[in-house]
N, C-alpha and C positions, 0 to 999 in steps of 0.2 A: 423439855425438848432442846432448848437450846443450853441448856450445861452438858447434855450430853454430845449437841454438834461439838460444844467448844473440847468434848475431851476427845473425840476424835478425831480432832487437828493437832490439838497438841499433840498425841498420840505419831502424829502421821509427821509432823513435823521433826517430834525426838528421833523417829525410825531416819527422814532422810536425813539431818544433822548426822547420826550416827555412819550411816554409809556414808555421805561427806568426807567423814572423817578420818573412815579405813578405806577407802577409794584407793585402788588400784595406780602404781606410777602412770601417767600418760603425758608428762614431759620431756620432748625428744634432747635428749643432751647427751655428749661424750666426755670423759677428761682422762686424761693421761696421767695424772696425778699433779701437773705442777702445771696444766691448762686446760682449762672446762669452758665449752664451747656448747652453746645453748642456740634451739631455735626456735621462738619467741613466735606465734601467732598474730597475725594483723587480720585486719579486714582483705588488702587484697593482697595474704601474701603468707609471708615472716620475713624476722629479721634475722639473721645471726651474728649471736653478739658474743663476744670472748673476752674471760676473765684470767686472769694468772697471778700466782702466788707475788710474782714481783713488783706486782703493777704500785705497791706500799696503799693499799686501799681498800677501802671497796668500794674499788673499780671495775668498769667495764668498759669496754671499745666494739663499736657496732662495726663488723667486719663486710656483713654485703648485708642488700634487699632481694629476695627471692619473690618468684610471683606463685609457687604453692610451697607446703611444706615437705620436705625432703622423707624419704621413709626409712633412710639409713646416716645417722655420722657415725664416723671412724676419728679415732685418736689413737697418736702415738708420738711421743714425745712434745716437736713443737708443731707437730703437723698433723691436719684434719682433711680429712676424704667425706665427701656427701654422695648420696647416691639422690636421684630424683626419680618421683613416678613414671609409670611408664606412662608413654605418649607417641603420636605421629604414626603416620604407616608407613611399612611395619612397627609394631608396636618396640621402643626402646626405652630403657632407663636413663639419663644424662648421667653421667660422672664428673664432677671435679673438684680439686686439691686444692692447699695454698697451706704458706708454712707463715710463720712471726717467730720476727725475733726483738729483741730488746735493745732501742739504742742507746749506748752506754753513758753517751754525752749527756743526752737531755733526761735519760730514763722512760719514754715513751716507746710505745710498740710498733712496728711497721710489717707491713701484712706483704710476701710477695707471692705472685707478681703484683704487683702496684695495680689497684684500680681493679683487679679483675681476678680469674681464677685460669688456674692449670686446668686444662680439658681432659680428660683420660678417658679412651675409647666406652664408649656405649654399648650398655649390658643385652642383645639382642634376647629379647627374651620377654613375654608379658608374663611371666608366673612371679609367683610373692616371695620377693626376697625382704628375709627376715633380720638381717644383720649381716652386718661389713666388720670385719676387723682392716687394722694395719698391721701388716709384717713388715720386713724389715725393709723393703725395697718396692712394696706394694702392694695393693690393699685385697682383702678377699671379701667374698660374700656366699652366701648360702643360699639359695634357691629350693624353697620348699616344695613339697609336693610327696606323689606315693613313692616317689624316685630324688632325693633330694641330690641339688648337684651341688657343689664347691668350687668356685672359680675364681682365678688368681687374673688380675689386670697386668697385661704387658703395653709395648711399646706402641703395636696396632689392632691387639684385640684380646679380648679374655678367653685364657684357656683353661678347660676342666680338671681338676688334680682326681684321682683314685680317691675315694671315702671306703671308711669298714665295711663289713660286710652285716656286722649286725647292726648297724646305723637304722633305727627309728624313724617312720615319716616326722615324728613331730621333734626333733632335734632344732638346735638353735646354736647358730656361732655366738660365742662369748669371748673377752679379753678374760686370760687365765696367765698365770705363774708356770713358767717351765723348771727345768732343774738350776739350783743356782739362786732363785727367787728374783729373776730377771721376767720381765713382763713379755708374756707371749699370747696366746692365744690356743680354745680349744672349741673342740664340737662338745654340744653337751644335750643331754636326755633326761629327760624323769623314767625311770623302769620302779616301777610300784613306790614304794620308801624312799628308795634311794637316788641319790645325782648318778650319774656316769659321765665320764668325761674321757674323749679322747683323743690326745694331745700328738702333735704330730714327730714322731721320730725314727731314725733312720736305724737303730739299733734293734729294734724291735720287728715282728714278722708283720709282714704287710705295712711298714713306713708307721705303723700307730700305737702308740701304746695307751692303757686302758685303765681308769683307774674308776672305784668306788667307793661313794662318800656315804655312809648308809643314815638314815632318817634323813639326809640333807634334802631327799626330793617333798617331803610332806609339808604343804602351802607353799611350796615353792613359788617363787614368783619372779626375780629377778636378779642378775650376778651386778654385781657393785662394780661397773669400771672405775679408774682409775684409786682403788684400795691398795694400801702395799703389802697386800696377802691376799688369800681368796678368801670373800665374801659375798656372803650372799641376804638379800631379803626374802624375807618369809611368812607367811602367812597364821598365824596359831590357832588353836581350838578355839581360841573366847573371839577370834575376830580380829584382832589387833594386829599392827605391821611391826614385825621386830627383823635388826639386824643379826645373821647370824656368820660364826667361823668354823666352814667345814673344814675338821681332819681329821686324818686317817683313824684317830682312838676317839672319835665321835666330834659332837657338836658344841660351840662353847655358844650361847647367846647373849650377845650383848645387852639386848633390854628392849622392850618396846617402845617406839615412836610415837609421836602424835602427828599429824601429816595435814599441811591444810587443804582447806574447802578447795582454791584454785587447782587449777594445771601446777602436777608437782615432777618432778624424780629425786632421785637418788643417787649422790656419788662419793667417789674418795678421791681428798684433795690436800695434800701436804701431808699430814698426821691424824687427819680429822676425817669423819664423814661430815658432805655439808648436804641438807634439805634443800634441793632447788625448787622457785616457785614462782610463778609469773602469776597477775593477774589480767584483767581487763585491757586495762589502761596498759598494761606492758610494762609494767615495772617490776624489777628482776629483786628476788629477796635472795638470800642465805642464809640460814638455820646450823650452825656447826651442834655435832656431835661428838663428844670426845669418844675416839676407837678404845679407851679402856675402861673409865666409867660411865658411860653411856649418856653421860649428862648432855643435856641441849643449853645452846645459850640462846641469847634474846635476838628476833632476826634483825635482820641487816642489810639496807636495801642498797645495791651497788649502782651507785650515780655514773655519768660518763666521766673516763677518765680527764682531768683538765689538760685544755694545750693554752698553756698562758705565751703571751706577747712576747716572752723571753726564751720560748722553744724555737721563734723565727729568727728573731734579732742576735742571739749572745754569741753563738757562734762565727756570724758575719762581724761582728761588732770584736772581736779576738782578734778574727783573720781582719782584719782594718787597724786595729791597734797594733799589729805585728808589723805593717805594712811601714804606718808611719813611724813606727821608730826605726825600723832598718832606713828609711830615704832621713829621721832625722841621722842617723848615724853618718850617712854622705855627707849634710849638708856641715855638721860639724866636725866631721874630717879629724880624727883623733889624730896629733903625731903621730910619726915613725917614731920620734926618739924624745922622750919629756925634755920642756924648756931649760930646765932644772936637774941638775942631778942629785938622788937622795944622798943625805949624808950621813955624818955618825955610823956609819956601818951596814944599813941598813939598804933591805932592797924588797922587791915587791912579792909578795908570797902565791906561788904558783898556783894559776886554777884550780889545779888536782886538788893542789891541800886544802885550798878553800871548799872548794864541793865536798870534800870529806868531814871538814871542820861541825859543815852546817847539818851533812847528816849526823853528825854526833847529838848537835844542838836540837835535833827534831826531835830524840827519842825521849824528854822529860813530857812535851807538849804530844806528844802519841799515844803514851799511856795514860796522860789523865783525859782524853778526849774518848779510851775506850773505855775507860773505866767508869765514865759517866754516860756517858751514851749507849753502852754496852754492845756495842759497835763491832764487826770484824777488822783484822787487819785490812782485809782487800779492798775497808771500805773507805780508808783514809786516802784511796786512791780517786776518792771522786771530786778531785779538789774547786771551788769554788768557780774560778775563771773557763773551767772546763763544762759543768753544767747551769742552767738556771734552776734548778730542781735545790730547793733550800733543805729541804730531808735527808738529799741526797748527799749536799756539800756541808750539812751540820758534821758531823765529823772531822775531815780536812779543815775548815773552818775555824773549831774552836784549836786545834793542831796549832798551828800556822798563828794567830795569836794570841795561844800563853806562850809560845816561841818568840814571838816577836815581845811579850812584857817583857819576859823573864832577862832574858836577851838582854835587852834593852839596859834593864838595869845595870848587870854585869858590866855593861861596856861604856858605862858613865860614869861608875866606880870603877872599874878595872880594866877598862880600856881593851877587854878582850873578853871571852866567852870560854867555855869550859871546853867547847870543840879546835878555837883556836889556840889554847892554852896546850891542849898535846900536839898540834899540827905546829908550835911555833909561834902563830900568830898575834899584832897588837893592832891596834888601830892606832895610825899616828898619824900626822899632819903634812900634806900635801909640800913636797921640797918647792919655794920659793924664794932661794937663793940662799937663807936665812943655815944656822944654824942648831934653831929650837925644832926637835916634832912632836914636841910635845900638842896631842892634836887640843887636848883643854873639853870644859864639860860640854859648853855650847854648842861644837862643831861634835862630840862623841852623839849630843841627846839628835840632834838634827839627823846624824847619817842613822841613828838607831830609829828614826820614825819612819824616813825613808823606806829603811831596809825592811820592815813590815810588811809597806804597801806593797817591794815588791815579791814579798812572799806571796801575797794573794795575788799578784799578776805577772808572775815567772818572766814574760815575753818583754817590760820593761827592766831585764838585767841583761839583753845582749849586749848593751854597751861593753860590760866587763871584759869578755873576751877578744876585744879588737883593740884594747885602750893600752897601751906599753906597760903601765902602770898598773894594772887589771883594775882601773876606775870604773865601777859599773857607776848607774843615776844617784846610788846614795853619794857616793864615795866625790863625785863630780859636784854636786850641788856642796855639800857640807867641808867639801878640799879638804880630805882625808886618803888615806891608803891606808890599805889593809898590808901590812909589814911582817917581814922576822928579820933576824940579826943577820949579817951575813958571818 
């Protein structure tokens, strides 16, 4: 008696692990392909929390607390639309927006409006709206029933658009691919086997045009936002969830999934499909899928993004450093006219050619910082004194001093650099009445440490530009000038 209770638990147990496991999506999330926006289950609530490709992580950033959970997000680009249940008399849905962008400086995300969300008029209506898209200028939803309506949000209220004529009660708004392979939007139905979808266009009789993806509707289950092609999830004969890609010469299937036991869905995010998955406790996994071989990797739990002590301070701590060397620049009052006039021929090598000289000098230390780093151009733009984010400024960074060795060297041996070598340039010895300029190693090696430093902090070379003599801080301390012949 009891070997046979214990096999029909085991029994009952394998059966619910199995549906566990092929469990239908039921985690509300949107992405736009380069931002996935998730709404995370509390006790008295949800949270929504937003991840993106740039965040260099995985990371997240908790964007608002909600007191129920939403029954529609929308994504489109860097902006997301919520719709909330309906509530209050008359019965209403709330709407509201908010966009993030990236600050450049620190690399951290900032959500506007600050603190709060854009309001957009309230869907007057208790029937079950099943999905919001975003279009280009405003968000739409779908309002099911034996009459489905389609309504597009304006400035003071939501107005109805025309739908087809053979439009299905049980239709459902999707994010779809227009012509071009530009992310749009379509109405879509299962008719027997097959998807249908109809995409909205102005070429076409009745504003729609119609398209048929055949077997695509069999286990249908859900369209893939943020995919950069249409895809869809699916259901198969043995049970299983597989990704599939409907087109017009049929279906290509990606492979089946393994899906966990919690609150999951499904998206596309950069080049990847990722598994979203929250538990309990609320903590947010990702599961990537490669879109060509179908391989999963190991998950990966997206902690908050960090805001270290250098996100508040480094910027004030710039604009303060900037501060005092322009009041030191008063109080030490560069001549009008040097004490001294250069001699032997020589005279002081013009701005221009210097800034030119040093771009020259950047481009050895450019390409060996991408070439190890394997870095973009645009990324050497994030240069150290600008952000505290040390991922960020590792590129500019290592730039900036093999420029400053390399340099260095040249100019203690050769008293010039390879950029001030076609500009003209030497480094010679501050005119002190004397007829030697020769500037010597000790005062070459001092302005060459200097000059380093202020590669990494730009805002200590105003001097140069106010000084007769174009003496920035190295050139002042080590009593040098940067020379050509006259």
């Amino acid at each position: 008696m009891n070997l046979r209770l214990c096999f029909i638990i085991i029994c009952a147990l394998c059966r619910s692990s199995a549906f566990a496991e092929n469990s239908p999506p039921n985690l509300l999330v949107a992405s736009s392909g380069d931002h996935l926006w998730i709404a995370v289950p509390t006790d008295s609530g949800c949270r929504i929390v937003h991840h993106a490709l740039e965040m260099d992580g995985p990371f997240l950033r908790e964007v608002a607390t909600l007191p129920t959970l939403p029954v529609a997000l929308a994504a489109r680009e860097n902006q997301l639309a919520i719709i909330m249940p309906p509530s209050g008399i008359p019965l209403t849905s709330s709407v509201y927006s908010l966009s993030t962008n990236r600050n450049p400086a620190t690399g951290s995300f900032y959500y506007q409006p600050y603190g709060r969300f854009d309001v957009l008029p309230s869907i007057d209506s208790a029937a079950k709206i099943t999905n919001a898209v975003w279009e280009l200028n405003a968000v739409l939803a779908l309002i099911s029933g034996e009459k489905p309506e389609l309504i597009r949000s304006g400035a003071l209220s939501w107005s109805t658009l025309p739908l087809p004529q053979s439009l299905t009660p049980h239709s459902t708004l999707v994010p779809w691919f227009g012509l071009g392979g530009s992310m749009e939007w379509a109405i879509l139905s299962v008719d027997g086997d097959d998807l249908v979808t109809w995409t909205s266009s102005t070429e076409s009789v009745g504003g729609w045009s119609q398209a048929r993806w055949p077997a695509a509707g069999i286990g249908f289950q859900m369209v893939i936002s943020g995919s950069d092609r249409p895809a869809i999830l699916t259901r198969e004969a043995s049970g299983a969830l597989a990704i599939v890609y409907p087109t017009s010469s049929g279906l290509r299937t990606l492979g089946s999934i393994i899906v966990p036991t919690q609150l999951w869905s499904i998206v596309g995010l950069g080049n990847t499909f990722q598994i979203v998955s929250t538990d309990k406790e609320g903590v947010v996994r990702l599961t990537s899928i490669d879109s060509i071989t179908g391989l999963a990797s190991a998950d990966e739990v997206l902690a908050t993004q960090p805001t270290t002590t250098g996100d508040w301070i480094h910027l004030p701590f710039i604009g303060a450093l900037t501060i005092g060397m322009l009041l030191a620049g008063f109080i030490i009052r560069p001549p009008l006219e040097p004490s001294h006039p250069m001699s032997g021929g020589w005279v002081a090598l013009p701005m221009f050619r210097r800034i030119s000289a040093l771009a020259v000098d950047l481009i050895p230390g450019a390409i060996f910082a991408l070439l190890i780093t394997g870095a973009r151009i645009e990324d050497l733009m994030s240069m150290p004194s600008w952000t505290p984010d040390l991922t960020l400024a590792a590129p500019a960074s290592i730039m900036l001093g093999f420029t400053g060795v390399w340099c260095g060297i040249f100019e203690v041996v050769l008293r010039a650099t390879p950029g001030k070598f076609i500009f003209g340039g030497r480094i010679v010895r501050a005119p002190d009445g004397g007829t030697d300029m020769r500037a010597g190693v000790g005062r070459s090696l001092l302005r060459a440490l200097l000059k380093t430093v202020v590669l990494f902090a730009p805002a200590l070379g105003f001097l140069a530009f106010v000084h007769p003599l174009q003496q920035g801080l190295p050139e002042t301390l080590s009593k040098t000038v940067v020379a050509r012949r006259h």
